[in-house]
KEKE-3310 file (N, C-alpha, C; in steps of 0.2 Angstrom, whole numbers, plus 5000, padded with zeros to 4 digits):
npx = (5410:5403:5393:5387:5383:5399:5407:5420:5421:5425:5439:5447:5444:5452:5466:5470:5470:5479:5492:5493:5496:5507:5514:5513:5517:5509:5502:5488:5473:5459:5442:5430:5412:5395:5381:5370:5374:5374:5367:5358:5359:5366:5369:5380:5389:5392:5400:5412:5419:5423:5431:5441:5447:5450:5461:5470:5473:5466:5453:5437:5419:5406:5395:5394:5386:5376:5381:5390:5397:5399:5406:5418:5422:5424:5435:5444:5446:5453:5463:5472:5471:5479:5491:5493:5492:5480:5461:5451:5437:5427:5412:5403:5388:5382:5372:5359:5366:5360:5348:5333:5337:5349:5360:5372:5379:5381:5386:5400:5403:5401:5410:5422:5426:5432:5447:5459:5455:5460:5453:5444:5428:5422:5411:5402:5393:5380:5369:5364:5361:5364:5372:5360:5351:5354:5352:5351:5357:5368:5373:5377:5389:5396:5408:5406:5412:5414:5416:5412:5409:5410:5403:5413:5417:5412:5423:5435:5430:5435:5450:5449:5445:5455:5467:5466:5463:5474:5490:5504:5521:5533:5529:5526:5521:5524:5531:5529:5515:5508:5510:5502:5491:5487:5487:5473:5465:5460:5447:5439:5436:5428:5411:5398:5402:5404:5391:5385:5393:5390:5379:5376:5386:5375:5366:5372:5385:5394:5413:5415:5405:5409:5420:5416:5410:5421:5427:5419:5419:5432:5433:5425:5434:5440:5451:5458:5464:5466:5462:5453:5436:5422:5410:5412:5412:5398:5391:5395:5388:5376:5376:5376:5364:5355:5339:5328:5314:5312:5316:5308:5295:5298:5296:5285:5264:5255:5243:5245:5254:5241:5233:5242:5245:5230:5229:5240:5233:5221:5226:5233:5222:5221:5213:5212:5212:5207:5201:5200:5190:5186:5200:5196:5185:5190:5199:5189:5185:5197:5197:5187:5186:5199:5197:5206:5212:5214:5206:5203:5194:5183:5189:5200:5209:5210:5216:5228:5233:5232:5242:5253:5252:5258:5270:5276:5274:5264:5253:5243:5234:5232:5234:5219:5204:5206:5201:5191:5187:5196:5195:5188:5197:5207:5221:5237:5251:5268:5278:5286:5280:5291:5297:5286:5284:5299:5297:5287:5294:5302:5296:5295:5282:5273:5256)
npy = (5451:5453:5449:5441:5422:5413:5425:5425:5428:5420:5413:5425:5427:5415:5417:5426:5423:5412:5420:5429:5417:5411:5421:5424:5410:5400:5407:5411:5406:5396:5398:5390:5393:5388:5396:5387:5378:5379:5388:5388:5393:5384:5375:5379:5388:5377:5369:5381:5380:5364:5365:5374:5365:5356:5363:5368:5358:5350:5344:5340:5343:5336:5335:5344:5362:5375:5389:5383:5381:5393:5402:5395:5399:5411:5413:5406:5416:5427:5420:5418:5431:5437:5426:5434:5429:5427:5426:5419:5421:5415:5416:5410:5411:5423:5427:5419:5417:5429:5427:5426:5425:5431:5429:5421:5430:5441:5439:5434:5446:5453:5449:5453:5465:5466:5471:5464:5453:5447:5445:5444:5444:5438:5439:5431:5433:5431:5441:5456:5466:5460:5465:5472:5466:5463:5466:5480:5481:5473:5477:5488:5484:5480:5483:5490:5488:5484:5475:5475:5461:5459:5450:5443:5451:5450:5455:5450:5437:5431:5433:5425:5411:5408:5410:5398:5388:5387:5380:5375:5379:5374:5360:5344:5338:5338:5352:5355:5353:5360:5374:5372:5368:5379:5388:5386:5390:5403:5400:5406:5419:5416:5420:5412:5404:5413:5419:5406:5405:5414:5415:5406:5411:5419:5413:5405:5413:5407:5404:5390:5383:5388:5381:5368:5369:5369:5358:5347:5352:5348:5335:5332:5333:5326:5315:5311:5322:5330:5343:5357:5363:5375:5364:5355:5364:5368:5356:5354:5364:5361:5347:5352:5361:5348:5346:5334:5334:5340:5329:5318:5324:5323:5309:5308:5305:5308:5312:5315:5328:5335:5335:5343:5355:5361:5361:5374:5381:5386:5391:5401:5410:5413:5405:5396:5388:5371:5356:5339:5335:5350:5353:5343:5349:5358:5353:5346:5361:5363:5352:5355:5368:5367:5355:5345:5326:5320:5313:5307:5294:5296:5290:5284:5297:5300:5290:5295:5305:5301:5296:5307:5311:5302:5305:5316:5327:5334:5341:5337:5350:5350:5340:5337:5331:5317:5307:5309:5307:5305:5314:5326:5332:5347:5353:5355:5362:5356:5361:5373:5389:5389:5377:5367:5370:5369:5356:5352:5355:5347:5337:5327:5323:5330:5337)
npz = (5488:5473:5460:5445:5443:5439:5433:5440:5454:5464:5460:5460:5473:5477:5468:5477:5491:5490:5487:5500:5509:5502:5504:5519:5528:5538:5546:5543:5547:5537:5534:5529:5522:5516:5510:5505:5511:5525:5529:5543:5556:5570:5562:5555:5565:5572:5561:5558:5571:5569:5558:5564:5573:5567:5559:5570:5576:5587:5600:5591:5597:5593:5601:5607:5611:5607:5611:5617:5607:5600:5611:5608:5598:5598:5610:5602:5591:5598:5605:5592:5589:5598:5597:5584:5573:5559:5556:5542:5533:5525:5516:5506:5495:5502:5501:5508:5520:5525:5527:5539:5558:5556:5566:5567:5558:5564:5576:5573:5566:5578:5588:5580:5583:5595:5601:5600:5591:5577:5562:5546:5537:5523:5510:5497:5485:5470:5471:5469:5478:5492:5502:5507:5513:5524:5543:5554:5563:5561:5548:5552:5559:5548:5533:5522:5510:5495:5481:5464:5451:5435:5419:5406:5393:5373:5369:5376:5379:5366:5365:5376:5370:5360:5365:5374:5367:5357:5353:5363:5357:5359:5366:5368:5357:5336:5332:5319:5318:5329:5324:5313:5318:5325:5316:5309:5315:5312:5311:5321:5317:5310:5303:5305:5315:5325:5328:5335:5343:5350:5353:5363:5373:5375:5382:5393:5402:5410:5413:5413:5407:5393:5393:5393:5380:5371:5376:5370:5357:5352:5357:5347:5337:5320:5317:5309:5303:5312:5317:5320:5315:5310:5309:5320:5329:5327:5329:5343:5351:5345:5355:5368:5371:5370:5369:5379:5379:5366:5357:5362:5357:5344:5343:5343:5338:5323:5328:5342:5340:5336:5349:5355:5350:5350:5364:5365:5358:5364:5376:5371:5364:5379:5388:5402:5409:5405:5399:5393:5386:5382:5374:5363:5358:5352:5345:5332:5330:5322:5315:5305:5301:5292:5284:5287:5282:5293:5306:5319:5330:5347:5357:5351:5352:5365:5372:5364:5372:5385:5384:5380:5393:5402:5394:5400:5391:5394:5408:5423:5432:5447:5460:5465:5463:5460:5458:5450:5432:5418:5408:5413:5419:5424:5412:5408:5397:5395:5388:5379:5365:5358:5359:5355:5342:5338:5336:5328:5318:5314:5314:5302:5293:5296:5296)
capx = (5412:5396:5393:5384:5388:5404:5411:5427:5424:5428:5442:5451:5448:5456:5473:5471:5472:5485:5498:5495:5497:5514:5520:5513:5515:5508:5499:5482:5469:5456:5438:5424:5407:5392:5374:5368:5376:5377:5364:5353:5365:5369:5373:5386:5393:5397:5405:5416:5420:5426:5436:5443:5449:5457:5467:5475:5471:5461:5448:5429:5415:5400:5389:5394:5380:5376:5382:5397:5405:5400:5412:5424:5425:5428:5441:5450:5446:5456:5469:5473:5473:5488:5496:5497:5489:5474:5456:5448:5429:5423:5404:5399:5381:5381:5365:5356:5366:5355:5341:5332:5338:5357:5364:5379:5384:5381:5392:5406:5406:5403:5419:5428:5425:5436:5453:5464:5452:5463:5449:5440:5424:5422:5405:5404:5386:5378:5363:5369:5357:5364:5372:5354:5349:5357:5347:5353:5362:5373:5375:5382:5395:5399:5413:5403:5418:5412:5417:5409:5410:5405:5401:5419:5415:5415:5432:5438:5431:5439:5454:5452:5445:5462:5472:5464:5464:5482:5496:5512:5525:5540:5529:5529:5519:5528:5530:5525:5508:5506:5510:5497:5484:5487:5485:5471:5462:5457:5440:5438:5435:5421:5405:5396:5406:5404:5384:5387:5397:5388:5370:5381:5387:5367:5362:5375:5389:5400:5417:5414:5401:5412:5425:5412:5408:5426:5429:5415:5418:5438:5432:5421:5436:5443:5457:5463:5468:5468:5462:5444:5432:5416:5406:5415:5410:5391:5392:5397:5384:5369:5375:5377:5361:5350:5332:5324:5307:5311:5319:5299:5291:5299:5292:5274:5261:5251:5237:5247:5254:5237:5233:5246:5245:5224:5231:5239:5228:5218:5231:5236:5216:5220:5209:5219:5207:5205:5201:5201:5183:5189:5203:5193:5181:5195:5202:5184:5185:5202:5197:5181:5189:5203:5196:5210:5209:5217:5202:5202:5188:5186:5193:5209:5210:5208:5222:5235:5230:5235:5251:5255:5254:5266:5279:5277:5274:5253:5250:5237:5236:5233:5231:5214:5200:5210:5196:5186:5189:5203:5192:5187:5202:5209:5226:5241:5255:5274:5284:5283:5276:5295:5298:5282:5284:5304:5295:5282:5297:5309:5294:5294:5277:5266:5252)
capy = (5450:5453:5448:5437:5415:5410:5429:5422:5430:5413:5413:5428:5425:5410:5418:5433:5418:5409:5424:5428:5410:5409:5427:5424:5405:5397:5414:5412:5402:5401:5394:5390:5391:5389:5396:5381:5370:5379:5394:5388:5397:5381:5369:5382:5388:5370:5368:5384:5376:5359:5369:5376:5362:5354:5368:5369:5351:5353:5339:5344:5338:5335:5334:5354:5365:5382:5392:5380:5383:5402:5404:5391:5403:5421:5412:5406:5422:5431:5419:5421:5439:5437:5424:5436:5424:5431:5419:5421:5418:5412:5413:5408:5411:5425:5432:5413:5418:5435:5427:5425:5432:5433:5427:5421:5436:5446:5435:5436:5455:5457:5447:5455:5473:5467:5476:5456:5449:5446:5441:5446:5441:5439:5436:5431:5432:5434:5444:5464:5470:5455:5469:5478:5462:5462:5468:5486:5478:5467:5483:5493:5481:5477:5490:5491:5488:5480:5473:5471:5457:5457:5445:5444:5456:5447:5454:5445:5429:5431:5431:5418:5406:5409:5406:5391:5381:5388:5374:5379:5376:5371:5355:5336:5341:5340:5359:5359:5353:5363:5379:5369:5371:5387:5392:5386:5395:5409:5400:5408:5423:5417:5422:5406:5404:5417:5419:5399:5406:5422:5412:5400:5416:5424:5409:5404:5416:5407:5400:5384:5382:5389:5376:5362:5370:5367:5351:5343:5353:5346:5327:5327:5333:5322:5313:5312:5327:5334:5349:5360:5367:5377:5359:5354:5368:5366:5348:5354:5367:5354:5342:5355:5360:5345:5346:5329:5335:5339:5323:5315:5327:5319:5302:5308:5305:5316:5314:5317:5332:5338:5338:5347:5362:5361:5365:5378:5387:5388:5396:5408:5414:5415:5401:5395:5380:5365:5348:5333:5338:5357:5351:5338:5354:5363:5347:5347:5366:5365:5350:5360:5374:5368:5349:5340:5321:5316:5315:5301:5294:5301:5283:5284:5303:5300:5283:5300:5310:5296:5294:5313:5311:5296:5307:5323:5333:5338:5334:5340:5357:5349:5333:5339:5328:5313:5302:5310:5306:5310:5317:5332:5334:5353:5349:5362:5359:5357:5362:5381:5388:5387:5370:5365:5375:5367:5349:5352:5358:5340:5329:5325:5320:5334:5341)
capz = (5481:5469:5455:5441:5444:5434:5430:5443:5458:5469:5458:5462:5478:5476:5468:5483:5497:5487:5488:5505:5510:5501:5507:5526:5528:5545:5551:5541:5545:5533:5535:5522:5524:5510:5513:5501:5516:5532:5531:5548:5562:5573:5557:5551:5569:5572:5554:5561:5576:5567:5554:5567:5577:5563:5557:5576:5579:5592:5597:5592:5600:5589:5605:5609:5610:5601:5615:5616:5600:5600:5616:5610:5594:5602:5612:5597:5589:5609:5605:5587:5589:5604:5592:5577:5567:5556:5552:5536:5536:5517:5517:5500:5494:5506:5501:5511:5527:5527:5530:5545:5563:5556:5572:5564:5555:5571:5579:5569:5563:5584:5588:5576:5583:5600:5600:5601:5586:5569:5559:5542:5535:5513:5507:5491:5481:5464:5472:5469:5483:5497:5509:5505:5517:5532:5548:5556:5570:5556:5543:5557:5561:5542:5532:5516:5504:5488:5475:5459:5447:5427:5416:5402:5387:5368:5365:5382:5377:5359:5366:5381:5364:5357:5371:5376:5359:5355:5358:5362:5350:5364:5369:5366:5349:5333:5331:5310:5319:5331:5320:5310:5323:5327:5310:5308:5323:5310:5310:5326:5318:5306:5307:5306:5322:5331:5330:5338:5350:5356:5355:5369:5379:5376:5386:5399:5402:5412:5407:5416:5402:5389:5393:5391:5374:5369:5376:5366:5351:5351:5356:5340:5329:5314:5321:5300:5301:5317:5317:5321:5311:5312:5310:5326:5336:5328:5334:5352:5352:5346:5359:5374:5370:5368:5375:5379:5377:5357:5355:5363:5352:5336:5343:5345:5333:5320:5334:5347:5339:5335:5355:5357:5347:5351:5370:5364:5353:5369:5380:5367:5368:5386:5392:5408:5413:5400:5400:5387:5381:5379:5370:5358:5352:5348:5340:5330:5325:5318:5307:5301:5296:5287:5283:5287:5283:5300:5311:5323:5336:5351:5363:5350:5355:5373:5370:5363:5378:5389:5381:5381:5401:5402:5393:5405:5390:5397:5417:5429:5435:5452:5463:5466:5457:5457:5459:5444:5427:5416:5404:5416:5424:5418:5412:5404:5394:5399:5385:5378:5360:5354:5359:5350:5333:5334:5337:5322:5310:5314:5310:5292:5292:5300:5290)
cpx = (5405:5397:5390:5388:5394:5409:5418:5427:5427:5438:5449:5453:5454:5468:5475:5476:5483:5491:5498:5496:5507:5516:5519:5513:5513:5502:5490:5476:5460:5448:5433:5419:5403:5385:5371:5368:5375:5372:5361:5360:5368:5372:5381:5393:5398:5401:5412:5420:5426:5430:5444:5449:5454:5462:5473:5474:5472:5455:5441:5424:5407:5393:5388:5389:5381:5381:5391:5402:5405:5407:5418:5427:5427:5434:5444:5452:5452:5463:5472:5474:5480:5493:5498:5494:5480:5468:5452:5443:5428:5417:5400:5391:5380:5376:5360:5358:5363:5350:5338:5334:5346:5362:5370:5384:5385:5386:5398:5408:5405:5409:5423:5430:5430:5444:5459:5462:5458:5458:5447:5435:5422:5417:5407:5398:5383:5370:5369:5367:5359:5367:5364:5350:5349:5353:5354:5359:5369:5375:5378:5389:5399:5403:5410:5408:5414:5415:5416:5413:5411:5406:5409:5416:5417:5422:5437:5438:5432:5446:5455:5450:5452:5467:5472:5465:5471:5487:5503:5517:5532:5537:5529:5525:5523:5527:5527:5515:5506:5506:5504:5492:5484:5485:5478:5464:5457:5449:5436:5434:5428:5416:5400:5397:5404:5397:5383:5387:5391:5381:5370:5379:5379:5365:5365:5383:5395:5406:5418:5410:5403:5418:5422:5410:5414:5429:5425:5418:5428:5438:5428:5427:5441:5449:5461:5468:5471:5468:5453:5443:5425:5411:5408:5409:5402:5389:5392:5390:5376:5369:5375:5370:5353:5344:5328:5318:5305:5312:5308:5295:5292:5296:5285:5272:5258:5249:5239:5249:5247:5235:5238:5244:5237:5226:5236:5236:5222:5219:5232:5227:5216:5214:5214:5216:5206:5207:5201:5194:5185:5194:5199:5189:5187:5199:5197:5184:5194:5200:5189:5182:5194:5203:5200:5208:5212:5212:5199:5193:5191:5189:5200:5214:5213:5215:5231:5237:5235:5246:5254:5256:5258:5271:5280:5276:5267:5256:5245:5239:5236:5232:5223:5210:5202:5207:5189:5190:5193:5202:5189:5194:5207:5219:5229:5247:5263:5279:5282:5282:5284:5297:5293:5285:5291:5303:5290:5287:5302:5303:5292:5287:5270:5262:5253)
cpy = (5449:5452:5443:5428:5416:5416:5428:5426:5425:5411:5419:5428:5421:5412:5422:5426:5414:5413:5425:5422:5408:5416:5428:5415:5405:5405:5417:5405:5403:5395:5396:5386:5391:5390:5392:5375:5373:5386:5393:5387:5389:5377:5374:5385:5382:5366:5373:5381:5369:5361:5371:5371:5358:5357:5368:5361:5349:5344:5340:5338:5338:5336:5342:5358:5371:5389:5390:5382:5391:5405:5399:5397:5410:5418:5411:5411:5427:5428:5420:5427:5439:5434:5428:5432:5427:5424:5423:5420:5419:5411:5414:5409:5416:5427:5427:5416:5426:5434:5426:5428:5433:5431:5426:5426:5441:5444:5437:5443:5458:5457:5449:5463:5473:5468:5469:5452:5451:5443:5446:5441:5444:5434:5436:5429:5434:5439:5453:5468:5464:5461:5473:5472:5461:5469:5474:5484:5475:5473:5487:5490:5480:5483:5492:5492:5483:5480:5470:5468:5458:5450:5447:5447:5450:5447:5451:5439:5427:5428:5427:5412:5406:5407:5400:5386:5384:5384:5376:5374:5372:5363:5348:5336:5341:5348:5363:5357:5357:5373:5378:5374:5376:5392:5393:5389:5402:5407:5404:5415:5424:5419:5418:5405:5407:5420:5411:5402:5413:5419:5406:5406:5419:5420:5406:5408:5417:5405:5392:5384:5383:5383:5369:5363:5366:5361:5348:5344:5348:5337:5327:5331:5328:5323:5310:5317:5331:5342:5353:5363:5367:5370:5356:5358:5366:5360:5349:5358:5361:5350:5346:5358:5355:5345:5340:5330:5336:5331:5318:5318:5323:5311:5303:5308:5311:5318:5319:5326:5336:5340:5344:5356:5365:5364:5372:5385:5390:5393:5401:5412:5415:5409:5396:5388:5377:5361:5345:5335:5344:5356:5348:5344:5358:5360:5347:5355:5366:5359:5352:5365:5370:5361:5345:5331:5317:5320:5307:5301:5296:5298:5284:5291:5303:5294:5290:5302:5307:5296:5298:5316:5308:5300:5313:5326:5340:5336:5338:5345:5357:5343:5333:5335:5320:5306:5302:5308:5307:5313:5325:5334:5342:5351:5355:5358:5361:5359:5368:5382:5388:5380:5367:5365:5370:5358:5349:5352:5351:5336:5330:5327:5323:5339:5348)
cpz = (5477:5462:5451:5442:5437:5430:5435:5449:5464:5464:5457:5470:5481:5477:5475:5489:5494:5488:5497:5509:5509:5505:5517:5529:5536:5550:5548:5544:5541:5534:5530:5525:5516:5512:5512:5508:5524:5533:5541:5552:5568:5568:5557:5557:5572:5567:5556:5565:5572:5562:5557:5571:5573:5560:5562:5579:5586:5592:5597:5593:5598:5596:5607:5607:5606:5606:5616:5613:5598:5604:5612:5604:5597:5604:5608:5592:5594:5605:5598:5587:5593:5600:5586:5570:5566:5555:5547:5535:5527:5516:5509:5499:5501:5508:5506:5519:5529:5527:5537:5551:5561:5562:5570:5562:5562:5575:5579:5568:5573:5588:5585:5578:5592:5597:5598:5595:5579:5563:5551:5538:5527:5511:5500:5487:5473:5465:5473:5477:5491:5501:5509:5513:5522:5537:5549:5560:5568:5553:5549:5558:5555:5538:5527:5512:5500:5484:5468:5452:5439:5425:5412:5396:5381:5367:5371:5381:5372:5359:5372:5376:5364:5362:5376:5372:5359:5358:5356:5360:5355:5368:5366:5358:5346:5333:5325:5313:5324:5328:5314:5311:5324:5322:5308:5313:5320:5310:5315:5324:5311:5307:5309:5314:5326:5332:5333:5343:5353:5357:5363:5372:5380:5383:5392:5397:5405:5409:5408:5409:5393:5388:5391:5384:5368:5370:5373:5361:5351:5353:5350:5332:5324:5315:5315:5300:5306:5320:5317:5316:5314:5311:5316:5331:5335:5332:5342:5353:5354:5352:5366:5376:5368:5373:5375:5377:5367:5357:5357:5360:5344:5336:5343:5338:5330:5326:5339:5348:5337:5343:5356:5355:5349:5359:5368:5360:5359:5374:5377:5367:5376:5390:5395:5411:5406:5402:5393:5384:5378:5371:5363:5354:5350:5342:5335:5327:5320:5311:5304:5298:5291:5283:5281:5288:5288:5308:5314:5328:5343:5359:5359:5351:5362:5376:5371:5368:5384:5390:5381:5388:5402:5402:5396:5400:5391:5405:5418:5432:5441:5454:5465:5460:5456:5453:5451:5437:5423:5411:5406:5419:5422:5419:5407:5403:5398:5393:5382:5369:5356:5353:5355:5344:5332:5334:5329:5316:5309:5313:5303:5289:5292:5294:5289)
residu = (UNK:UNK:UNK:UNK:UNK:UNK:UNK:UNK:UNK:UNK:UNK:UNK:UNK:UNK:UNK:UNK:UNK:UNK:UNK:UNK:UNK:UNK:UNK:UNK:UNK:UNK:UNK:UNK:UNK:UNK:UNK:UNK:UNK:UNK:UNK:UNK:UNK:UNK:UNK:UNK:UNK:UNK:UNK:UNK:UNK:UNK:UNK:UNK:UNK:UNK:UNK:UNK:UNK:UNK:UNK:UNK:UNK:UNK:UNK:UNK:UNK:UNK:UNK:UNK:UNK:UNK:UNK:UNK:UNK:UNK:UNK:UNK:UNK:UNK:UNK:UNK:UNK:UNK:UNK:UNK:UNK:UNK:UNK:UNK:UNK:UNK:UNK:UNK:UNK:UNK:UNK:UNK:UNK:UNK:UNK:UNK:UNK:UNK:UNK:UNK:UNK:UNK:UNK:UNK:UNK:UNK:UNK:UNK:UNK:UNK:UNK:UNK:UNK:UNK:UNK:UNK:UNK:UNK:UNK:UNK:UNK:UNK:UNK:UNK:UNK:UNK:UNK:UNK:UNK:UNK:UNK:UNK:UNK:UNK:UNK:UNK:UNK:UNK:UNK:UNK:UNK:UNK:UNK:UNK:UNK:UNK:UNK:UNK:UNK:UNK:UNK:UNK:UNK:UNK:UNK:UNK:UNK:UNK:UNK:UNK:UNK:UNK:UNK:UNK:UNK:UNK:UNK:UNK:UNK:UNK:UNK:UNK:UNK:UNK:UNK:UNK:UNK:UNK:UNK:UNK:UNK:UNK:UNK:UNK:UNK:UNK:UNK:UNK:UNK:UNK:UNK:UNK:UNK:UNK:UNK:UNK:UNK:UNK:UNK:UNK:UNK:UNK:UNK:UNK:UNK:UNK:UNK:UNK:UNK:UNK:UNK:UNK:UNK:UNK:UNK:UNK:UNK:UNK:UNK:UNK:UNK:UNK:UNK:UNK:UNK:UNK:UNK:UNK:UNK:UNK:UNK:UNK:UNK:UNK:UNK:UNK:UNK:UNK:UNK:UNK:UNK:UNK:UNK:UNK:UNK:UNK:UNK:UNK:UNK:UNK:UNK:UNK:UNK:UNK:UNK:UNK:UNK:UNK:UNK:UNK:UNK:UNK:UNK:UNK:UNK:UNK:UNK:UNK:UNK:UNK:UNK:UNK:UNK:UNK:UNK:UNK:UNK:UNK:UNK:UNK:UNK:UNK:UNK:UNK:UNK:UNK:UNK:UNK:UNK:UNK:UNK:UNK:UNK:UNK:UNK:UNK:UNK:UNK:UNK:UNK:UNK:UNK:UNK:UNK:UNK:UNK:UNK:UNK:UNK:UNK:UNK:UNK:UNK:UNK:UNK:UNK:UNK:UNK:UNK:UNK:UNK:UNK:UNK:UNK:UNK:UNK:UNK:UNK:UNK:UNK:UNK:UNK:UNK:UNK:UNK:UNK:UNK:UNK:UNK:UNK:UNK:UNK:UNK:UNK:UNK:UNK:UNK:UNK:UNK:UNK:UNK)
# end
């Protein structure tokens, strides 16, 4: 199963499992793995292993070697088959279990190719190219069935908005309030709203994130009236979106924003090395050209400098030099030229 995070492929799975489960009880067993947790071939065969033993409650032996739980799996793959009873192999983050010698997978897809084995193996990845990765020996044994994922199209998430906020008129609600709320639901289809909305989707497209959008905006609505509006949802957005580094931007000083933008103005010429001296001439040509009256000395400079290390917005380009001064030391900034520009436009006070 391929496909982008959060477009619902572990969530199909999900329902697929759930129907065989009710229409076959007792005749599945289903094991899950995650590459994130189990990628290196002995952690994950002993995960198998101990899945396994609890399903058939069986008692597992943590001391079991790799060799061990290999054989112990075939055999329970041998039996399984004779009992008629199918196992389900769940390898999450599929793409991490193709690295390295794949022993695992070879494994499995080579126990699976005996005549008495009931088994099937369902990766499940957001990399498009993860069977592209598997060594020859593994792609020969694999069926090359796929299934690709997408992301939900605007008019999908239109209508999964609407069917999420819609309260149904048959429950513990009055029903002139909930024919209320529902009425009111046409903001959905403002525009204010839906440049909000699709500048969300621009940025994270799952609906796990889409649902966090709508639980904030529905905690911040006015509990007078009861009911959302477009300042709601902006609210949600704002706070779903907050970046610490703005918010430490609003607290920095002129000065401080002076360094700031002096490291920039450097980088955007392409000069990839600077220090505090570099910095300071370029602090010195800006206020010569434009003879601004906010030109400090060059120890309450060096104080700002300082103080722009503390808050991780500058660091060091490497631990190299540690011993030398902190005025040679070449130093690069940690927040981008939008992050700036929207830090320069929230202080009041910047020249």
């Amino acid at each position: 199963l391929l496909g982008p995070r959060g477009c619902g492929k572990t969530e199909v799975l999900e329902l697929v499992l759930k129907d065989l489960f009710a229409e076959y009880p007792d005749m599945i067993s289903l094991i899950k793995l995650n590459g994130l947790l189990h990628s290196d071939d002995n952690c994950a065969l002993k995960e198998i292993a101990r899945q396994l033993c609890m399903e058939h409650q069986l008692l597992f032996s943590k001391a079991a070697s790799y060799d061990d739980n290999s054989q112990f799996i075939i055999s329970m793959l041998r039996e399984c088959g004779l009992a008629h009873k199918t196992i389900v192999f769940v390898l999450d983050e599929f793409d991490l279990f193709a690295q390295g010698k794949q022993r695992l997978l070879y494994s499995l897809l080579d126990a699976m190719q005996s005549v008495t084995s009931q088994a099937v193996v369902i990766g499940i990845s957001c990399r498009l190219d993860a069977d592209q990765l598997l060594e020859k020996r593994v792609r020969s044994r694999f069926s090359h069935r796929k299934l690709l994922f997408c992301s939900p199209s605007k008019a999908d998430l239109e209508m999964l908005l609407e069917h999420i906020l819609s309260l149904p008129l048959n429950s513990s609600l009055p029903d002139s309030y909930a024919a209320q709320f529902n009425s009111e639901l046409h903001i959905l289809t403002d525009e204010d709203f839906k440049d909000t909305l699709y500048t969300l989707w621009n940025s994270d497209s799952t609906v796990h994130q889409l649902l966090r959008f709508l639980f904030l905006a529905v905690s911040s609505m006015d509990l007078k009236t009861g009911l959302l509006s477009v300042k709601n949802f902006k609210a949600a957005f704002v706070s779903l979106n907050r970046q610490p580094k703005l918010d430490y931007l609003k607290d920095c000083s002129i000065l401080e924003l002076y360094i700031l933008v002096c490291m920039k103005r450097l980088e955007t010429r392409e000069q990839n090395s600077y220090n505090f001296n570099s910095i300071m001439r370029e602090y010195k040509d800006i206020h010569d050209s434009f003879q601004t009256p906010d030109y400090y000395a060059r120890s309450v400079c060096l104080r700002a400098f300082e103080h722009l290390l503390e808050r991780d917005l500058i660091c060091f380009v490497d631990s190299r030099g540690y011993n030398q001064s902190i005025e040679f030391r070449p130093v690069k900034l940690l927040i981008s030229a939008h992050e700036l520009h929207q830090g320069l436009k929230s202080t009041q006070n910047c020249p």
